[in-house]
C-alpha positions in Angstrom: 12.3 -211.5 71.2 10.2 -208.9 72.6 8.4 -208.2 69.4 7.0 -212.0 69.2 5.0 -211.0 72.2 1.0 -211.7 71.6 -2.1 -210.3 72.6 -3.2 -213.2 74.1 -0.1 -213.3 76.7 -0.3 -209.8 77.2 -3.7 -210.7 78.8 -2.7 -213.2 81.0 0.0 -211.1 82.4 -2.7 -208.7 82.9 -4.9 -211.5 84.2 -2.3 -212.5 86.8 -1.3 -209.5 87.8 -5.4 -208.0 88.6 -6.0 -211.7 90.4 -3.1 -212.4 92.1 -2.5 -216.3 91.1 -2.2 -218.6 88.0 -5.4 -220.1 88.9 -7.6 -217.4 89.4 -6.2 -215.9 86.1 -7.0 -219.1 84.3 -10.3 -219.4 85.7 -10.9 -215.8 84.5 -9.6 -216.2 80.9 -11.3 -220.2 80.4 -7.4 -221.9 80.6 -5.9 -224.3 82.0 -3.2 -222.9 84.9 -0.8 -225.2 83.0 -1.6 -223.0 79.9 -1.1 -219.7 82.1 2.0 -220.7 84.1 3.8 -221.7 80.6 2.6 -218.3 78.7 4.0 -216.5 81.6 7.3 -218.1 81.5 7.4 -217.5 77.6 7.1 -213.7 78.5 10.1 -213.8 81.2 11.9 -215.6 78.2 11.3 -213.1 75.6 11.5 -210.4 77.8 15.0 -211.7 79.8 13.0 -210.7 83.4 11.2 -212.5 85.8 8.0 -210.6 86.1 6.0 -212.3 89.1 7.0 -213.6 92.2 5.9 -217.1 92.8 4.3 -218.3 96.7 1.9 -220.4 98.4 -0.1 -217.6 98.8 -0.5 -216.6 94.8 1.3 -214.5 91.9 3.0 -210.8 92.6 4.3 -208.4 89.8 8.0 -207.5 90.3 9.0 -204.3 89.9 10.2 -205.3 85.9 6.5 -206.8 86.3 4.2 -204.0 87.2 6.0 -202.0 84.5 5.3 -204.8 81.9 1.8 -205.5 82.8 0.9 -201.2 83.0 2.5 -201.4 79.2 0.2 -204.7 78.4 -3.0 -202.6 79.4 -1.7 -199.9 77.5 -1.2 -202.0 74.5 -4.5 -204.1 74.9 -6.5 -200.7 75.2 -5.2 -199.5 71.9 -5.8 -202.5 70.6 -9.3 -202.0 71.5 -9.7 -199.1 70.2 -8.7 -199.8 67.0 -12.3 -200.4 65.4 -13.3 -197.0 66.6 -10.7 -195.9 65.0 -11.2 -197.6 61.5 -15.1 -196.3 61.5 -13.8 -192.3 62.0 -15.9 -189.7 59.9 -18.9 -191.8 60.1 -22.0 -190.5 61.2 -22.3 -190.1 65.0 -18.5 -189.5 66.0 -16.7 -191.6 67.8 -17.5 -194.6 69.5 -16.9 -197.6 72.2 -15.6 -197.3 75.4 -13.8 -194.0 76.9 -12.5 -194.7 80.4 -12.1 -191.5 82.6 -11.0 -191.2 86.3 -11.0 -188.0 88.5 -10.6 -187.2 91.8 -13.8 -186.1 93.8 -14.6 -182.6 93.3 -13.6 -182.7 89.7 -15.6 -185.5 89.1 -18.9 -183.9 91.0 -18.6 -181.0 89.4 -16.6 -180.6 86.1 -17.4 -184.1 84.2 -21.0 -183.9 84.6 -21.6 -181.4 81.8 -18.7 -182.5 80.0 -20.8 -186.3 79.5 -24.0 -184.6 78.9 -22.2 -182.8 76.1 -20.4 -185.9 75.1 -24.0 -187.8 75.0 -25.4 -185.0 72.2 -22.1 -184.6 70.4 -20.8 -188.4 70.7 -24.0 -190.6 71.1 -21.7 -193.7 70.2 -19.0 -192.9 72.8 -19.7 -194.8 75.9 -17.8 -192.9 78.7 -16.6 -195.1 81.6 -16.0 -192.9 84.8 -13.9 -193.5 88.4 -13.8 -191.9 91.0 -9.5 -191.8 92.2 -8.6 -190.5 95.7 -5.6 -187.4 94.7 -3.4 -189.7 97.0 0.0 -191.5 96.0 0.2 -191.5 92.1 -3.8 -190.8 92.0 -5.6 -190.5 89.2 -2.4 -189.7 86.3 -0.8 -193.4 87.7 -4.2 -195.3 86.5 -3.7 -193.9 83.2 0.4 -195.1 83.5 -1.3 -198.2 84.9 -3.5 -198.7 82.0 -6.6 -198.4 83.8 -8.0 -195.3 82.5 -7.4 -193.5 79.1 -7.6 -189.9 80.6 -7.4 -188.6 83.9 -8.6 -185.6 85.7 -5.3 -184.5 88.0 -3.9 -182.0 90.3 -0.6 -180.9 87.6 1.4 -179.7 90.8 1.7 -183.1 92.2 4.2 -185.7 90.2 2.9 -186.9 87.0 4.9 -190.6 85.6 6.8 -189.9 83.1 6.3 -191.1 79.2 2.2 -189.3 79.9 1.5 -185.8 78.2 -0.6 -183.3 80.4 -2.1 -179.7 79.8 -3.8 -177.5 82.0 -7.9 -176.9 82.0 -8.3 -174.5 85.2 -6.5 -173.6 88.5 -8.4 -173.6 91.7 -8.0 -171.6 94.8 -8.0 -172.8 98.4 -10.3 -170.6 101.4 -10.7 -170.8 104.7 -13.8 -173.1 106.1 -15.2 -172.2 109.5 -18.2 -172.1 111.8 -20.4 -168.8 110.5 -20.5 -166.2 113.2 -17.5 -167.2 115.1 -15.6 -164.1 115.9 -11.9 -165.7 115.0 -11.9 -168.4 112.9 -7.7 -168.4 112.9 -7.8 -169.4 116.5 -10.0 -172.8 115.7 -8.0 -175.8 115.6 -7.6 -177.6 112.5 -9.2 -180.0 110.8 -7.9 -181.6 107.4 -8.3 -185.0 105.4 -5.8 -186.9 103.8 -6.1 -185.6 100.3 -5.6 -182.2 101.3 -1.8 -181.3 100.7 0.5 -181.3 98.6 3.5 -180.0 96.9 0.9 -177.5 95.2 0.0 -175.8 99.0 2.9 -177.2 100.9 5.3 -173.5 100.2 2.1 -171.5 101.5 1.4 -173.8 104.7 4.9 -173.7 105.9 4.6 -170.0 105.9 1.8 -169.0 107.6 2.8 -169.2 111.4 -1.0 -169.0 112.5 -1.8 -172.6 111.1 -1.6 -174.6 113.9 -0.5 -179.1 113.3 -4.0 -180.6 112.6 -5.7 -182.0 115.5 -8.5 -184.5 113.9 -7.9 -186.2 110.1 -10.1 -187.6 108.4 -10.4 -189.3 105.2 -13.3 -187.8 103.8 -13.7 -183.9 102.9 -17.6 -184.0 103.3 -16.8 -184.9 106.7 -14.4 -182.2 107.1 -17.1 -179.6 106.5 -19.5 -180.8 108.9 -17.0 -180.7 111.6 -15.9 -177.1 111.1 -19.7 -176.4 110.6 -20.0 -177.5 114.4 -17.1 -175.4 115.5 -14.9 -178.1 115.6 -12.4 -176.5 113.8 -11.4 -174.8 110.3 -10.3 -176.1 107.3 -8.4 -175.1 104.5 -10.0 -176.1 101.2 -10.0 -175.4 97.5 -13.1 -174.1 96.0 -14.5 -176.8 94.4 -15.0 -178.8 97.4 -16.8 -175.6 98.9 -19.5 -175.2 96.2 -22.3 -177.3 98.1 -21.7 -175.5 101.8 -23.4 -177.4 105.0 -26.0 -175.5 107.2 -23.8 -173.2 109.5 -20.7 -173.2 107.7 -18.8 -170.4 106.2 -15.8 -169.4 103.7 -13.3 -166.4 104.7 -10.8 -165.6 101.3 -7.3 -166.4 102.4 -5.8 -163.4 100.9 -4.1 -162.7 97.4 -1.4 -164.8 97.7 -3.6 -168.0 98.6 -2.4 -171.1 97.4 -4.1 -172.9 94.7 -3.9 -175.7 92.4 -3.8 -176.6 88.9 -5.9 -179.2 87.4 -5.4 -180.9 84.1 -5.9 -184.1 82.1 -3.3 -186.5 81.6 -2.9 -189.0 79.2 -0.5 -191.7 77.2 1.0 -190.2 73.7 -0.5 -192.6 71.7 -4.3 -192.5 73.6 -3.8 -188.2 72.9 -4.1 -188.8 68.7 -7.5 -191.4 69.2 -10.8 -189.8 67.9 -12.4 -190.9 71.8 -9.4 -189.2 74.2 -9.8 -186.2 71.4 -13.5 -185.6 72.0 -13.3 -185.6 75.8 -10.9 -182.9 75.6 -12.5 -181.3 73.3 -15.8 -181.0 75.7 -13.7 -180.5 79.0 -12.1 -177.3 76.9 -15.4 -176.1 76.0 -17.2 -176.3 79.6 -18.0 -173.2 81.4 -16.2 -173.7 84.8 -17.8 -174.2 88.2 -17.6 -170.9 90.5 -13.9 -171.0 92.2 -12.1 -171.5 89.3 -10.5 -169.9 86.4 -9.2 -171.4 83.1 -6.1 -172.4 82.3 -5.0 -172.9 79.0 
């Protein structure tokens, strides 16, 4: 009965889901809660699963649930984009809404051109970014989510299955320290939360001279501005380098220095839209910022 599923309850699964409770759903979508709580229980039906958990304190997805609800936003998106896609070969390229997430450095210093390009090429394309900390499922889970229609992510790291990927660059890591300081190695270390990974996590093991951080933080900005007051170093990939504090400097960790590779990531059926086909397009046709090298 699955395929008697309709738009409209596919949004107020989605609706319960981003709220947390019948009521705030309905209050969102101008229903009743009656009308809400009895469109969710004809999707359990249909779909033989209970998809939210029911307490004083609102509406959770179950596990069936949050996989439901991330195919509801894939399903509403598409359906979204279908007027786009009717209107393609008309002056002016695609058009409507693009949404686009990336991680930090990517999206300081990669997307900017890429949108000014889009703006000239695609004037009727209207980009939507977010900025996604690289922890957890990061940015690739908002597009198996159905929050995002592309994302900028680190390939190394575990992308949800049933998304395509390809690479764009890959970008090395260096060593961050105070400038002048006569042994940088011998600093204790400093990292943030996003900083490791399955990408860097063969290389770290091996180097016997890293010593267990001794200060996390959560941002990389602030990373730099400790190890530019000799607070201690910090391993970093390039990108994060570009835009160096007063007093800070960046030793090469050698040819065999661990590195990344970044990529976008999207759904099959998002890949073949005119939208998700221009962004790539641009992001494959941007020169790359210093400290890293394509990928293709």
């Amino acid at each position: 009965m699955a395929e008697d599923l309709v738009p409209q309850e596919l949004r107020v699964l989605v609706a319960v889901a981003d709220r947390g409770s019948f009521t705030a759903a309905a209050e969102a979508l101008g229903l009743t809660q009656s009308a809400v709580s009895h469109a969710v229980r004809g999707c359990e039906r249909k779909l033989g699963a209970v998809l939210f958990e029911r307490g004083r304190r609102g509406a959770a997805p179950t596990a069936a649930g949050e996989r439901v609800v991330g195919h509801a936003r894939r399903i509403l998106r598409l359906l979204a984009a279908l007027p786009g896609e009717a209107r393609q070969g008309e002056p002016g390229g695609p058009r409507g809404k693009v949404r686009i997430v990336a991680f930090r450095s990517a999206a300081g210093r990669v997307l900017p051109t890429v949108l000014a390009r889009l703006a000239v090429s695609c004037p009727e394309l209207e980009p939507e970014v977010r900025v996604v900390r690289d922890l957890g499922r990061g940015t690739a889970g908002e597009v198996a989510d159905g929050r995002a229609d592309l994302a900028l992510a680190t390939l190394g790291a575990a992308i949800p299955a049933g998304l395509v990927s390809a690479p764009l660059y890959r970008e090395g890591y260096a060593l961050a320290h105070q400038q002048g300081h006569p042994d940088p190695r011998s600093l204790p270390l400093v990292d943030w939360d996003e900083n490791c990974g399955s990408y860097t996590a063969d290389w770290w093991r091996r180097q016997d001279w890293i010593p267990p951080a001794t200060i996390n933080v959560s941002d990389d900005t602030v990373v730099l501005s400790l190890a530019a007051q000799g607070l201690g170093m910090a391993i970093m990939p390039m990108l994060t380098l570009d835009r160096l504090p007063d007093g800070l400097a960046v030793t090469d960790l050698g040819p065999e220095r661990p590195s990344r590779q970044v990529g976008y990531v999207t759904t099959p059926e998002l890949a073949r839209t005119a939208a998700v086909r221009a962004v790539v397009r641009e992001l494959r046709a941007v020169a790359l910022p210093a400290g890293a090298s394509a990928e293709r």
